[in-house]
N, C-alpha and C positions, 0 to 999 in steps of 0.2 A: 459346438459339436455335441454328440449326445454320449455320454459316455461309455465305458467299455462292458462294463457290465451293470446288475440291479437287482437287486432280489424275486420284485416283481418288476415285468413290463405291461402297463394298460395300453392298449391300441385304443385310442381314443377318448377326447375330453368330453363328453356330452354329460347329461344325469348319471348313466349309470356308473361309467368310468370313473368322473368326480367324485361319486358314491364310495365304490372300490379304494381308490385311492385316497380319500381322507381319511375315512376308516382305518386304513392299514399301516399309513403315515401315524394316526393317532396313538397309535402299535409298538412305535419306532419303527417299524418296517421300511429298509428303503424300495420308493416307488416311483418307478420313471414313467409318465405319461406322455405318450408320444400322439398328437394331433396334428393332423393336415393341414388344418384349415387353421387363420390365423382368428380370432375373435377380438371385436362380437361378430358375429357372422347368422342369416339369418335362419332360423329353424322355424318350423312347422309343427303345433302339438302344446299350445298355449293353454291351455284350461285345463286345470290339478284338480283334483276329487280328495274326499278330508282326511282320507286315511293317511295322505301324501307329512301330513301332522308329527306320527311319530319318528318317523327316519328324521325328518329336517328337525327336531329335536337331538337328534343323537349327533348329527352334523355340526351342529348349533349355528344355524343360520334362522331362526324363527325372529328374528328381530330385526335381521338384515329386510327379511320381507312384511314385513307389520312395518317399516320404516319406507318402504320403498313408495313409489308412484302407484304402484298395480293394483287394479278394483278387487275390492272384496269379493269373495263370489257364495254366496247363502243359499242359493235352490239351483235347481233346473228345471224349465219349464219346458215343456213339449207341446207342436202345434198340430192338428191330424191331417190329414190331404186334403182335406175341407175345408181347412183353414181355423179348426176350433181349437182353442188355446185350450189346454186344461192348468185344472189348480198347479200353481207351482210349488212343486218336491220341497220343501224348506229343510235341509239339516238339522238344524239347531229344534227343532220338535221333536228330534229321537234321540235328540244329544244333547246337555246340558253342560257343554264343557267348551273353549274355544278351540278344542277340534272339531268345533261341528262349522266353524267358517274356515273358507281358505281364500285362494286366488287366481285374479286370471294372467298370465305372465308372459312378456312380451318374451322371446325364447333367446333376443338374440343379449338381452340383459341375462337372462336367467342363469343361464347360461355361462356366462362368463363369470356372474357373482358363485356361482357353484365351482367352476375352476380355479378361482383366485382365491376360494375359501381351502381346497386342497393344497394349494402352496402355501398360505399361511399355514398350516398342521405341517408342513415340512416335506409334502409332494414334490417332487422336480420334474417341472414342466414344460415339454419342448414342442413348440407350433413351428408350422409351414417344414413340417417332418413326413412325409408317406410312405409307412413300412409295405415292403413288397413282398416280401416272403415273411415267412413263421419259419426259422429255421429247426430240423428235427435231427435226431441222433436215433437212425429206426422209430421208433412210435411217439418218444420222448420230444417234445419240446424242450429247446434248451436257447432259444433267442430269439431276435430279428431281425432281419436285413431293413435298411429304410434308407430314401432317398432324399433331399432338400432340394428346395426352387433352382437355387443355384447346380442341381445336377453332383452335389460331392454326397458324396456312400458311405455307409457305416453300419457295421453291425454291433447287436450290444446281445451279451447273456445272460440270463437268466434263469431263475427257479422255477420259476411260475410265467406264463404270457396270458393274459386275459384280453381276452378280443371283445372290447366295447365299442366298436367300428357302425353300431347303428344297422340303416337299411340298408349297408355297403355290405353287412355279414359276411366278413371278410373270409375267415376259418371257414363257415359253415359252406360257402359256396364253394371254396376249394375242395376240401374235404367230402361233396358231394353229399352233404345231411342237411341242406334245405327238402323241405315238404311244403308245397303250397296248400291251401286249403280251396279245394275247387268250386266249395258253396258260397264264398266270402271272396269270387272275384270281382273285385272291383276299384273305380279308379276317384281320383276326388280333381276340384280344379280350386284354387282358392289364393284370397287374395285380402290386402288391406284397405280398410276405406276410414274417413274422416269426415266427422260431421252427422255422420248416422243418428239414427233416434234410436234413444234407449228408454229404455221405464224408469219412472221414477223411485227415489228411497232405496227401500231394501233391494227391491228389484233390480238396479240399475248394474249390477255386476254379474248377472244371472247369466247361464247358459242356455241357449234357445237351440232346441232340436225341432227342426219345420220339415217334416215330410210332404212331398212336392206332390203337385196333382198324380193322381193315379196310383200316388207309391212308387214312382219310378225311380225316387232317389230321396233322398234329403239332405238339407243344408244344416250347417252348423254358423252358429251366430254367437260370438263371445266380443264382448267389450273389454278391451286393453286401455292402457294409460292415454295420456294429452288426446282422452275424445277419439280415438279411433276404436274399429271392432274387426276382428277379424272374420272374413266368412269364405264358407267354401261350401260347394256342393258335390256328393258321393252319390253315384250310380255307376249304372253297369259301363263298362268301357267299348264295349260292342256297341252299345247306343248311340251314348256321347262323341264318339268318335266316328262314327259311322259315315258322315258326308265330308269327311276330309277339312272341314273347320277350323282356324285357329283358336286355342286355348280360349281368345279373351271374348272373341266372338262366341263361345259355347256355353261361359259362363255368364253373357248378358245377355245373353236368349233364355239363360235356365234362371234368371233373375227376373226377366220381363216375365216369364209364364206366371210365379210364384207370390200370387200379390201380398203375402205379409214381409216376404224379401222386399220387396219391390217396394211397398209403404216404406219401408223402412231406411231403405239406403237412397230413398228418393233425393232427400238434401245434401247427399254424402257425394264426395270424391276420389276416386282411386287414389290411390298412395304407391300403390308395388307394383310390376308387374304382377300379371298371370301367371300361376306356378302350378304344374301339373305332379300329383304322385298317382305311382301303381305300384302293382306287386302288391296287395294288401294280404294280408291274414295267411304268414307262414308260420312253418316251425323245424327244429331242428330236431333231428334224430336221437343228438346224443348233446349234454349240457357239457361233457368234459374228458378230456382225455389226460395220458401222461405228460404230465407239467403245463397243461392249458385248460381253460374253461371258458363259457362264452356267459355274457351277461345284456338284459337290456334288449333291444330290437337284434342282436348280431345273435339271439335265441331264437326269438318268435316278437313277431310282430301282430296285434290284432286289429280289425277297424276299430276307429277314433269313435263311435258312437258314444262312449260310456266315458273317455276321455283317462283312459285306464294305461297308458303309455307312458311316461311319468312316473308315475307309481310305481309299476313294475320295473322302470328300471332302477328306483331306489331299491326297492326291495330286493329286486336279483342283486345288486350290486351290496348290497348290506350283508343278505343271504353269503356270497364271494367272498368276502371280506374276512366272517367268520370262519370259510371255509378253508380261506388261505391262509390265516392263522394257527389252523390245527392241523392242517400239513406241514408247516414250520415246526410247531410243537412236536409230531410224530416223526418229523424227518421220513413221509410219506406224502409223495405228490400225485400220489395214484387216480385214476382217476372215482374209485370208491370212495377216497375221502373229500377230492377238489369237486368231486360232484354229489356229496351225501344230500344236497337239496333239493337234487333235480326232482323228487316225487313230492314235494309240498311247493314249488315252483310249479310243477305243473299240474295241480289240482288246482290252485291258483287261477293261473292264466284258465282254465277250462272251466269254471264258472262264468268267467268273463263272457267265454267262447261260448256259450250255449245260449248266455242271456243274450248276444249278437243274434244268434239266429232267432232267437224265439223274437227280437227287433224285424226280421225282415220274415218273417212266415207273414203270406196272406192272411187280413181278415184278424191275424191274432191281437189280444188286448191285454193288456197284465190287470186295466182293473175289474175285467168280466174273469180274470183267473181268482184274482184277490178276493171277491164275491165269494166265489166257491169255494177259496180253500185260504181262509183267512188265517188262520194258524201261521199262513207263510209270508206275511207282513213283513215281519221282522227282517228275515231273511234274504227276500227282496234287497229289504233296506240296507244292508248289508254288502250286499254284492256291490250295488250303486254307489257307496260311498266307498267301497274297496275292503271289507273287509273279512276277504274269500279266504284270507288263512282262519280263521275260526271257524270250531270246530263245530259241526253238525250244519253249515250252511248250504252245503251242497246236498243237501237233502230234501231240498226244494224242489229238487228236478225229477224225482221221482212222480209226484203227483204233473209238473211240470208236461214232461212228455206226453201226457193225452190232451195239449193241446194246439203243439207244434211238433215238427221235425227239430230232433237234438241230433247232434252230431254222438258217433260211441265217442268214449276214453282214449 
């Protein structure tokens, strides 16, 4: 049973909650993590970007993963609808440090080595749990109701609830502070295969962005452990969906058109079903109220193109962590101090969000921008590898906007 009360409750085990909850555990804080789903269970959103380096230092699992199975991952390369490779992005050319490599992670390992690293720091951790309500006291959060397989009820209370629920965005959709993004709607179909061809050497752990004939979508291409890669293709969902299709049929017709897909997975064999997401690129009105805050995808969600998911849930979830510690300290769970981060979170995530677009503008190219405004090299660089909280890097997007549509602030 889950117990009666907790200081904090995380609504879910994934990156970000695991994040939340080590951290705070690391604190002494007690912290009750309550997950659904029993693990390893499988997730979607395998390829880390370097910045991902510092949090999993603070964590201390950086050795858990330099130990594990999972390919190294050193560049990204991109293919155009034409099918021309360019140079691959190398890291370690702008970085001289071993955060300039990271990894590609199969999610349903990852995943659980991130939750069982939170119990080890002294987290209490309860699966096959689905909290139903967020219970309130007027504005105030002060628990949650949750239910088990077996059908038996229990609520537990709390100081704090953090809603790390993922694309479930449990709060925010109750609560009525989801916001879609109407320029970034779009759906993916993706799946695992074994046997595929990879590149060799350095190459062979690299991330492939292959934009599909026309531009009408593009595919993601990451190689995971024992020889398999994961791949998916992202377009419009009015398309894709348009002649009533099943999933596996949509994705082997958007494989047949694509021939560097298509070369590629030619030796290979499915391994997974077909798994369909949508709903891409929301966000939430408000990061935190009285004795709750959201963290991770149950904030905002953006497209996988930069592979920036991850990340931000460490980082929201690190961000939380400190956050819910200085409301302990102040004996203030307001939501002015459980959400002091929401404006450096979302200057964050909106780098992210504008490099997406400035990915799907017609016709656009970052290295005919680079040409012209080389100064912003860096900064590029920067964004790509995650490292939109420092400072002056959104000042790219100034010269930026005369060559694409940016979304405002």
């Amino acid at each position: 049973m889950l117990p009666n009360s907790s200081e904090v409750i995380v609504i879910g085990g994934g990156p970000a909650g695991s994040t939340v909850a080590t951290l705070l555990a690391m604190e002494g804080r007690q912290v009750t993590v309550i997950e659904k789903d029993t693990f390893p269970r499988f997730h979607i959103g395998e390829s880390l970007i370097t910045e991902t380096y510092w949090p999993f230092e603070k964590l201390g699992i950086l050795e858990k993963l330099r130990e594990s199975a999972s390919p190294v991952k050193a560049s990204v390369q991109f293919y155009s609808a034409r099918g021309n490779a360019s140079r691959p992005f190398y890291f370690f050319e702008s970085n001289d440090h071993p955060s300039a490599y990271t990894w590609q992670v199969e999610r349903s390992w990852f995943d659980q080595m991130m939750i069982e690293n939170a119990q080890e720091k002294g987290a209490d951790i309860h699966y096959g749990w689905n909290v139903r309500n967020v219970l309130f006291e007027g504005d105030k959060a002060v628990g949650i109701r949750a239910e088990n397989e077996a059908g038996e009820k229990c609520e537990v209370s709390s100081q704090v609830v953090v809603d790390a629920s993922g694309l479930n965005a449990f709060l925010s959709r109750r609560l009525g502070l989801m916001v879609k993004d109407p320029k970034l709607i779009k759906a993916a179909l993706f799946a695992h295969y074994e046997n595929a061809i990879r590149d060799p050497g350095v190459d062979e752990g690299a991330t492939l962005i292959i934009s599909t004939p026309g531009n009408k979508g593009w595919f993601w291409y990451i190689p995971l452990s024992n020889n398999r890669v994961s791949v998916g293709m992202v377009g419009d969902p009015k398309e894709l969906f348009s002649e009533g299709k099943d999933p596996e049929t949509i994705l082997n017709e958007q494989i047949e058109n694509c021939a560097e897909i298509k070369r590629r997975l030619a030796p290979s064999t499915r391994t997974t079903d077909v798994r369909v997401l949508s709903d891409f690129s929301y966000r939430s009105t408000q990061l935190a109220g009285e004795g709750w805050l959201l963290v991770g995808d149950a904030f905002g969600f953006l497209d996988p193109v930069y592979s920036s998911g991850v990340f931000l849930a460490l980082k929201s979830g690190e961000f939380a962590a400190d956050a819910i510690q200085e409301a302990f300290n102040k004996n203030d769970f307001s939501p002015e101090v459980l959400g002091g981060f929401q404006a450096e979170l979302r200057k964050g995530m909106e780098s992210f969000r504008k490099l997406i677009y400035a990915f799907y503008s017609p016709d656009f190219s970052f290295s005919t921008f680079i040409k012209e405004h080389p100064q912003h090299r860096e900064r590029l660089t920067d964004i790509l590898i995650g490292a939109v909280f420092k400072e002056g890097v959104d000042e790219i997007f100034e010269n930026l906007k005369d060559f694409c549509e940016l979304p405002s602030d």
